[in-house]
N, C-alpha and C positions, 0 to 999 in steps of 0.2 A: 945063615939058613939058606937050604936051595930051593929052587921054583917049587921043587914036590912038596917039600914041606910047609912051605905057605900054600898050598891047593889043600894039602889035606885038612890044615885049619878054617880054611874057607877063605884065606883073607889074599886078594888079588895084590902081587906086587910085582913091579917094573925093573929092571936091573939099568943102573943108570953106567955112563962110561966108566968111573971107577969103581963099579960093581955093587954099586950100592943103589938101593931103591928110596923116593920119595914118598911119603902117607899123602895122600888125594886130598886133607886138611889142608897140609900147608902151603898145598899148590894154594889152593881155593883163597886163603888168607893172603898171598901174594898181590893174588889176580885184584883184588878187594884195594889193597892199599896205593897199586898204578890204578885204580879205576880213583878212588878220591883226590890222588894227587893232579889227575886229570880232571877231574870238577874243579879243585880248589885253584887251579890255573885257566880254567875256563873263566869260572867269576871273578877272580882277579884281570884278567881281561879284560870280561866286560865293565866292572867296577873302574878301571884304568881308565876304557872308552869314555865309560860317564862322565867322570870329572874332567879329560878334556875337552869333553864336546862343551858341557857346563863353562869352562873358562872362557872358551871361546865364542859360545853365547853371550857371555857378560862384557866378553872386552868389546864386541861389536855393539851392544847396546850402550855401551859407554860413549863410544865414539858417534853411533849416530845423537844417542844425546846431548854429547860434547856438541857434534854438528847442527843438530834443533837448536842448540842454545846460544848459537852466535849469531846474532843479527849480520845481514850484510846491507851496506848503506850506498848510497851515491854522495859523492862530494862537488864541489866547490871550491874555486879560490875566487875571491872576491876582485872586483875590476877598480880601478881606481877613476876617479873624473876628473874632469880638467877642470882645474882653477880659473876665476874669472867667466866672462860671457852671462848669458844670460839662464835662465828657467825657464820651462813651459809649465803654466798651470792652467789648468782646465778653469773654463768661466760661462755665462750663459749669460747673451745681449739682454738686456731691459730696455725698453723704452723710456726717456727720458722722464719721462711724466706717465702713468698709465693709470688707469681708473675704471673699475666697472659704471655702468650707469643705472641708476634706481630710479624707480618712481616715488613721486612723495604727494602724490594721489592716488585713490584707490577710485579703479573706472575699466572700464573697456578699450582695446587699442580699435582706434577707428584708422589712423594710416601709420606706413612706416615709411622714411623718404632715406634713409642710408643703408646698404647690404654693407656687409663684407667688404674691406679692402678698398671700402670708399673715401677720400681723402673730405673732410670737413673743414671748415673752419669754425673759431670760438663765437659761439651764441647761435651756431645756424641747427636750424629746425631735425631733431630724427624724427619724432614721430607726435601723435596727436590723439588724445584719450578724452574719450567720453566720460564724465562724469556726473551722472544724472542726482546722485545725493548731494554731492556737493553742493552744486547748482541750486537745489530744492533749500538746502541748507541756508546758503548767501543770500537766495531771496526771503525768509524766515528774519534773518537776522537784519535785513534792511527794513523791514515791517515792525520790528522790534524798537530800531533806532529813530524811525519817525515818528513813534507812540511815547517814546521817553524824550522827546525834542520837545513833541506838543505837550506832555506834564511838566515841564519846566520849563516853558514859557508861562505858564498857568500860574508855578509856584513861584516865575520872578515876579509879574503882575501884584500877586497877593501878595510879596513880600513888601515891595514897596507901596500899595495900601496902607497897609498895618504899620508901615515907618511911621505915613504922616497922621494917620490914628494915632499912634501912640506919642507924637508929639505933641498932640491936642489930651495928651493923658485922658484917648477915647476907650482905650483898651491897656489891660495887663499888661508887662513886660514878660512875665509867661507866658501870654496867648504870640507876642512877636517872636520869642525864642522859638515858640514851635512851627512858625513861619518861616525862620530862619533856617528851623534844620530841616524841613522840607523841602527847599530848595537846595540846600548842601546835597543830600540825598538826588535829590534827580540830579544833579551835575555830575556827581558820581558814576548814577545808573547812565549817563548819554554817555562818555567816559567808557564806559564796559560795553555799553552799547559798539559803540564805535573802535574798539580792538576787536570787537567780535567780525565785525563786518572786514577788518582789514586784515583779520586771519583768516575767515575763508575767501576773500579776493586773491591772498598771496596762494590758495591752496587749490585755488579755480585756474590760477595762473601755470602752477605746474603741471595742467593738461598739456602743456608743450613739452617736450622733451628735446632740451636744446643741447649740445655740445657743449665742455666745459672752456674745452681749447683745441688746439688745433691742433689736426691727427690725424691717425687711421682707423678704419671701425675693423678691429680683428673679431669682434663676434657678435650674432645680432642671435637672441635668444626665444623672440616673438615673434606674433605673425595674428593678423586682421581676425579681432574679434575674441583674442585671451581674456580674461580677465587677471586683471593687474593690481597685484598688493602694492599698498604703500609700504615705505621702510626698506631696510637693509637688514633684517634681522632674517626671517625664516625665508621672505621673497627672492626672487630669481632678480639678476640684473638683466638689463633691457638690451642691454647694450654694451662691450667694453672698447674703451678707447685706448689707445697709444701714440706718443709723438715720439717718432721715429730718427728724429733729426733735431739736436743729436743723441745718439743711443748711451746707456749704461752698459758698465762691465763690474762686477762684482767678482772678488777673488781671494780665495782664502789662501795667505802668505806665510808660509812656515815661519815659528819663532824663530830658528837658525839662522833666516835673511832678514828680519824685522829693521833690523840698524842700515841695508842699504838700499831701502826708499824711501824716497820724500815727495814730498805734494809740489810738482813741476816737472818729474821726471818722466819723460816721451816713453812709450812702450811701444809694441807692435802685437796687431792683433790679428789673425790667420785663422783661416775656416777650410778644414777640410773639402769641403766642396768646390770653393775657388782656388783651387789649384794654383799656384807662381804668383799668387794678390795678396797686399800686404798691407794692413791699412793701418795708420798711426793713429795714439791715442794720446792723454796725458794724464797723470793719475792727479785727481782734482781732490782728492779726501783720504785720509787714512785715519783707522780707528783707532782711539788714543789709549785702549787697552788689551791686550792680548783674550780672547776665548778662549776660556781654562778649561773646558772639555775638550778640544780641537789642539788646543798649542797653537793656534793661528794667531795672524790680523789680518782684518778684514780692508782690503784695498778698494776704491771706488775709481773707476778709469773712463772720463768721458771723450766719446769715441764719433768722431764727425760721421754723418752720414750722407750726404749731399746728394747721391744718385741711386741711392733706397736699395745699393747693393746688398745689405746688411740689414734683416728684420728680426724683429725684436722674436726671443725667446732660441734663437739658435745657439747651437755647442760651439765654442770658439777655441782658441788656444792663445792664451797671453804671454808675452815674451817679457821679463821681471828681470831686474839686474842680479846677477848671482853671485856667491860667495867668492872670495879671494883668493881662498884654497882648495886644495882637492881632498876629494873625500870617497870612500870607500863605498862600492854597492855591492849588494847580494840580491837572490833572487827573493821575492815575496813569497816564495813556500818554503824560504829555510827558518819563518820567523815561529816561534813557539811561543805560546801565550801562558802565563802563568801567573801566581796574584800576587808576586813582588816585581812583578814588570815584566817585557820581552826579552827573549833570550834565542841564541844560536845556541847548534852543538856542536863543536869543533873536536873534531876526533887528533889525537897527536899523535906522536912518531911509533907508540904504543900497541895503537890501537882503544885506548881506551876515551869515552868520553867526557867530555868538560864543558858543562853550561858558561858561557859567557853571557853578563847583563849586555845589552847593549841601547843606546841611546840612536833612538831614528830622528837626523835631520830633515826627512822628507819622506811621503811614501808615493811612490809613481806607479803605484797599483803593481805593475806585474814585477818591481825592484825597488829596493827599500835606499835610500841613501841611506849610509851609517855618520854619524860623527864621534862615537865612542864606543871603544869593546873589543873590539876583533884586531890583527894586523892581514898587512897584506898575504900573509906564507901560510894562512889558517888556512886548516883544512873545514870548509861547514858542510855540515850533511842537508841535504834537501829533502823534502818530504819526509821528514823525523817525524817516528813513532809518536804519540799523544804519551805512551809511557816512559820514553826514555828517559835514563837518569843519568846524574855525575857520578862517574865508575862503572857503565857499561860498557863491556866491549864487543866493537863490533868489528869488521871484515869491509873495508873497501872495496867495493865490484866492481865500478866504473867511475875512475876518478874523472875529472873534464878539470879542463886549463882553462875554460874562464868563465864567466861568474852567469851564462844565461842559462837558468834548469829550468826542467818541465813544470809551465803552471798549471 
């Protein structure tokens, strides 16, 4: 057909290069199927983006979780000690003898003749109490013993009457038996009478308040005009004493060292405060059984004091013969407490963790001596988690070369 005859039809048509014309449908249907394939690569697109971004979300949460889920530790390697020499154990002077002082009369203080720090000797006077009951008392009881003196002088008289009556068979031998036990009876009563009297003389007498022995007064707890309970039960002491010279040392000696002391062996004993002064002891007693809650034995070390350098209840430091061999310490925060005993974690070449039991010869507060569990090339973690377990692994941060960690 030519242009005129599609016009007179009415129907518009195009002449394309090989002279042929396209219908405006099947443009239109073209145009439709680049327009879908262009959606359908848009969302494949985005669909692509998603699941990468998606992977890539998840591998980073993996890995930060990887990274939340590894503990990182600090270590340790334990320091060895030198065999032989001595131990220091903590100990606190006693006084040779010490005693609070009680009253064993109940009165008023009318004086006190020792302060503080006042040297006494035994039997000599502190103080002097009034006791106005007492006193009222022991007179009472002496007016008692005179009244049953004079009824049994009365009842010896009659007794022996009514003998020689009744040898003249002037009277009964039941009216003499009741003679007889009338004067058994007041012997009796003068008898009671008379412990009466000589218990409150002995209770009049401990208005004094004398020294037991010979001392120092480290504490005076009254003052002119208290009232003073008798007894050592709920009452205050009056007084406590101490002899100074020579002093105690009490010390509790790890089971580990028990087999090398004996009662003669010299110690040395050193006080923070005197500085370069060393003063010698000799251990005079040892306890003949171990302390099962402690693992100790209890050593007794009496320690001369002659120029009162040394007063009783000071912190000392005792010098104790020590083991033959060496032994292994860690610090006191690598210990883990659990209820089949203490334990380290020692991390290995792994990374991973491994409770070791371990057996303490000693604890010197800020480092444990070991004598079983661990070797020297362990690695122990300090400051271990309360939850950590056997097969954690953890990440060393700051390993250290020798055995002191933060307490």
């Amino acid at each position: 057909m030519t242009e005129k005859t599609h016009a007179s039809l009415a129907i518009p048509a195009r002449e394309t290069e090989g002279g042929h014309a396209l219908p405006p449908r099947h443009r239109e249907w073209k145009r439709a199927k680049i327009a879908v394939w262009i959606v359908l690569a848009l969302l494949a697109v985005g669909a692509l983006r998603t699941v990468v971004a998606n992977m890539m979300q998840n591998r980073s949460v993996a890995e930060t979780t990887k990274q939340n889920a590894t503990q990182y530790v600090n270590v340790v390697s334990p320091t060895q000690t030198e065999g032989g020499g001595n131990t220091l154990l903590p100990g606190t002077l006693r006084g040779y003898v010490e005693s609070p002082i009680y009253a064993r009369s109940t009165g008023y203080l009318l004086h006190w003749y020792a302060d503080i720090g006042t040297r006494v000797k035994q039997g000599q006077l502190l103080a002097d109490l009034d006791t106005p009951e007492i006193d009222q008392e022991l007179a009472q009881a002496l007016a008692q013993r005179q009244q049953t003196s004079s009824s049994l002088g009365l009842a010896r008289s009659s007794l022996d009457r009514w003998q020689q009556l009744r040898q003249r068979d002037a009277v009964s031998q039941q009216e003499l038996d009741e003679r007889q036990s009338t004067y058994t009876q007041d012997v009796a009563n003068l008898a009671a009478a008379d412990a009466n009297v000589k218990r409150l003389q002995q209770l009049e007498s401990f208005k004094r308040i004398v020294a037991p022995f010979a001392g120092v007064v480290t504490q005076r707890n009254v003052d002119v005009g208290d009232l003073i309970d008798a007894g050592s039960g709920t009452s205050r002491a009056l007084f406590a004493l101490a002899q100074s010279d020579p002093l105690r040392v009490y010390v509790q000696l790890p089971q580990a060292y028990a087999q090398n002391v004996s009662v003669g062996q010299k110690v040395v004993v050193t006080q923070a405060e005197l500085p370069g002064q060393q003063f010698h002891g000799t251990i005079t007693h040892i306890s003949g059984a171990i302390d099962v809650p402690t693992r100790s034995l209890q050593v007794e070390v009496t320690l001369p004091n002659p120029d009162d350098k040394l007063r009783p209840g000071a912190y000392v430091q005792v010098a104790l013969p020590a083991v033959a061999h060496a032994r292994l310490m860690v610090p006191g925060n690598a210990l883990l407490f659990r209820a089949e005993g203490p334990r380290v974690a020692v991390v290995d070449a792994n990374g991973n963790v491994q409770l070791h039991k371990i057996v303490i010869a000693q604890d010197l507060g800020q480092s444990l001596e070991i004598e079983s569990g661990i070797e020297a090339s362990d690695k122990i973690i300090i400051n271990p988690s309360d939850s950590i377990a056997d097969g954690d692994h953890v990440q060393i941060q700051q390993p250290q070369a020798n055995g002191k960690g933060a307490s």
